[in-house]
N, C-alpha and C positions, 0 to 999 in steps of 0.2 A: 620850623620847616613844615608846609605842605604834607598831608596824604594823598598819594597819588590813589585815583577811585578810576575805575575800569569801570562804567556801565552797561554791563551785554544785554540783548533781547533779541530773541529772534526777526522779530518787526516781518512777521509773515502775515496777522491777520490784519495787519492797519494797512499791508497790501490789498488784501484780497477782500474787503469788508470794509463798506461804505459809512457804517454803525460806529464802529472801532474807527476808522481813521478820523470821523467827526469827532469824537467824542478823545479822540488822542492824538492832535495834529501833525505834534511834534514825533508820534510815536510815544509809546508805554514807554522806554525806556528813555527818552528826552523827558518824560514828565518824573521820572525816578531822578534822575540829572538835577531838572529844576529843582526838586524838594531838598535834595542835597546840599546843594548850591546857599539854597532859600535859609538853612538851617545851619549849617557850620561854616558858609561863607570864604573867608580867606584861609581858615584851617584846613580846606579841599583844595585839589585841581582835581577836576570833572574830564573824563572823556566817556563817549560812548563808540563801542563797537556792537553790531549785527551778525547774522546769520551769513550773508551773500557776499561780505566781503571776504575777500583773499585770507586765508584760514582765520574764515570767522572774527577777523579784526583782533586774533589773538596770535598772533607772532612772540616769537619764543623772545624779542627783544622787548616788546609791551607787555610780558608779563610778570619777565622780571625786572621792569618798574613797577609794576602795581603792587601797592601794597593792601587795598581791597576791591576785589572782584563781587558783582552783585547779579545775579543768574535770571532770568526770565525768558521761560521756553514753555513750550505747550505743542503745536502743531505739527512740531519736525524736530521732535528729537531724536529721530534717527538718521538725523541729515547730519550731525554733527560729527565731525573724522573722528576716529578713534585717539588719532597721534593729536588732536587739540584735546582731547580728553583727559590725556595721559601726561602731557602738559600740563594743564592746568592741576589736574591732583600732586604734580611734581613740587611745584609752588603751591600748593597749599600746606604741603606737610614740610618745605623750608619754611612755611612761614605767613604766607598772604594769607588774608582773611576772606573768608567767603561768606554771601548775603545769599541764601536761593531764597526765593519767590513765589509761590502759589504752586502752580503747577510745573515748575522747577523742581520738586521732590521728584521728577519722575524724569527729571535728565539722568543722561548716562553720567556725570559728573556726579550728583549726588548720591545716586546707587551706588559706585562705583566708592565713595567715601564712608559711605552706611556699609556696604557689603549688608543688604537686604533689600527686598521688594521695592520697600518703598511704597506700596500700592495705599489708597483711599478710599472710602464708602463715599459716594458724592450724587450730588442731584443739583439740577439749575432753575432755582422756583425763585429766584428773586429773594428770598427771606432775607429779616435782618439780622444782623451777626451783630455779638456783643464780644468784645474781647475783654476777657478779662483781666487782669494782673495778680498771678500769684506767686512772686516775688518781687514786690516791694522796693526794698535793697537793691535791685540789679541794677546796674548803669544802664542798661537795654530801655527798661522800666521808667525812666526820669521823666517826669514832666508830661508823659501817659496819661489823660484822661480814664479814670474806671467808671463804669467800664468804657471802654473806646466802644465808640457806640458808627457800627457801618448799616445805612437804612437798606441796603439791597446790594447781594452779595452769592456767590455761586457757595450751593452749604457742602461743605465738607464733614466726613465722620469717620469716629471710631468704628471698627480696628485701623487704626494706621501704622503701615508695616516700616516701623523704624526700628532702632535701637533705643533703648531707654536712653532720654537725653538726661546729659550730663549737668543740666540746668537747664527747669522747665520753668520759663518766663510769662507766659501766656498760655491760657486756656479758652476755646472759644465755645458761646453755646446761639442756638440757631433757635427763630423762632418754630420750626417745626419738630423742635426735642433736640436734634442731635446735638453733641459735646466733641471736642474735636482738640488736639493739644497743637496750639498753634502757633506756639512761640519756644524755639528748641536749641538750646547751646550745645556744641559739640567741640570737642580738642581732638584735632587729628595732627598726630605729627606735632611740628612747633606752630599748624595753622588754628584759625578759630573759624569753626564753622555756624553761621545762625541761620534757622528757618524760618520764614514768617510767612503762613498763609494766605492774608487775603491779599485782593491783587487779582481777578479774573475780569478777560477782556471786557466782557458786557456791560463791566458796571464802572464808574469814576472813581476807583476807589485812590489811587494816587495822586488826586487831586485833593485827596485828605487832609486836612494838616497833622490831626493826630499821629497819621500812618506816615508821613512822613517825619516825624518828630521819631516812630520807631526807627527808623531806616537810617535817621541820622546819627541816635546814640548807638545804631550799632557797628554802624562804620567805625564809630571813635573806639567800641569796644574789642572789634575786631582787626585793628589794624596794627603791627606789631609791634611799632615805635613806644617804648617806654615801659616794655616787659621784660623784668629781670631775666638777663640769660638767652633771649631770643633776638636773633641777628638785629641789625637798623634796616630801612627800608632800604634798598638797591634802586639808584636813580640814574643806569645808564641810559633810558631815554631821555635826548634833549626837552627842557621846557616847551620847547615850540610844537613840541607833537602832543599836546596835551591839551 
């Protein structure tokens, strides 16, 4: 059986920015879609929902069929209702696995799952980011280039106001010094939550394979089918809405 994958993003700047929509035709979250698709193939069905549709493209009936939700927001996170917030943390702690995305840590979803800041040391010089791998072992980790090597990239840095993760997968380091923990496992509830930082509009970075090769082991790692003790996915949405 399929995992049902929810792809969100707000898709405000590939509105509003001529840069960004070249550079992401389909939209950021169409190209997170493609890579998904590209990489676990018939083991997915793909949909994506945005910011402007009718709550958010997350209807209390679409979420609980998804058995992974993947987060990408930056511009208008405070445009997002509270009651889809509260939502989706409802299904996460049943169960649905969450992916947030770069500057995703700083939706009300992720805070709201952290119960902390959440906040970032960051700067936009273009540098290149080196991901690193320090667990090995993890399912997340398979097939990871070390380091995943991204030539230009918005840098993020330490302090970053989370919670000590529960499995730290990734470590990023920047050619201007900074170190940044960028790859973050979290259990809340019966959900699995992963962070993975890079992913900033400016740069291709989702056109990556490597980066999508993370995105794809972590759908499989975060999705609930097959964990002792943890519900099966819920498939009342029909196939055709997917």
């Amino acid at each position: 059986m399929s995992i049902n994958v929810t792809v969100w993003g707000e898709n405000v700047h590939e509105q509003r920015e001529e840069k960004v929509r070249r550079r992401y035709p389909d939209g950021m979250h169409g190209a997170v879609a493609d890579g998904l698709r590209e990489h676990l193939g018939e083991r997915v069905r793909v949909r994506t929902a945005t910011l402007r549709e009718p709550e958010h493209g997350l209807d209390a009936a679409t979420l609980a069929a998804t058995d992974v939700l993947t987060w990408w927001g930056h511009a208008a996170h405070e445009e997002v209702g509270d009651e889809v917030v509260a939502r989706v943390c409802e299904r996460v702690l049943a169960g649905m696995g969450l992916l947030v995305l770069h500057s995703g840590h700083y939706s009300k979803v992720f805070r709201a799952l952290m119960g902390t800041t959440c906040t970032v040391n960051w700067r936009d010089s273009a540098d290149r980011e080196l991901v690193w791998t320090v667990e090995p072992a993890h399912p997340i980790a398979a097939g990871v280039p070390q380091p995943l090597v991204i030539p230009e990239q918005e840098t993020y840095g330490e302090p970053f106001g989370i919670p000590a993760p529960d499995e730290l997968v990734f470590v990023s380091s920047f050619s201007g010094g900074e170190v940044f923990r960028s790859g973050c496992c979290y259990r809340r509830g019966k959900g699995r939550v992963f962070y993975f930082s890079p992913g900033d509009q400016n740069y291709p970075v989702f056109h990556q394979d490597g980066v999508r090769r993370v995105l794809a082991n972590a759908v499989l790692w975060a999705a609930p089918d097959g964990r002792p003790g943890e519900p099966l996915r819920n498939t009342r949405v029909p196939a055709g809405d997917w």
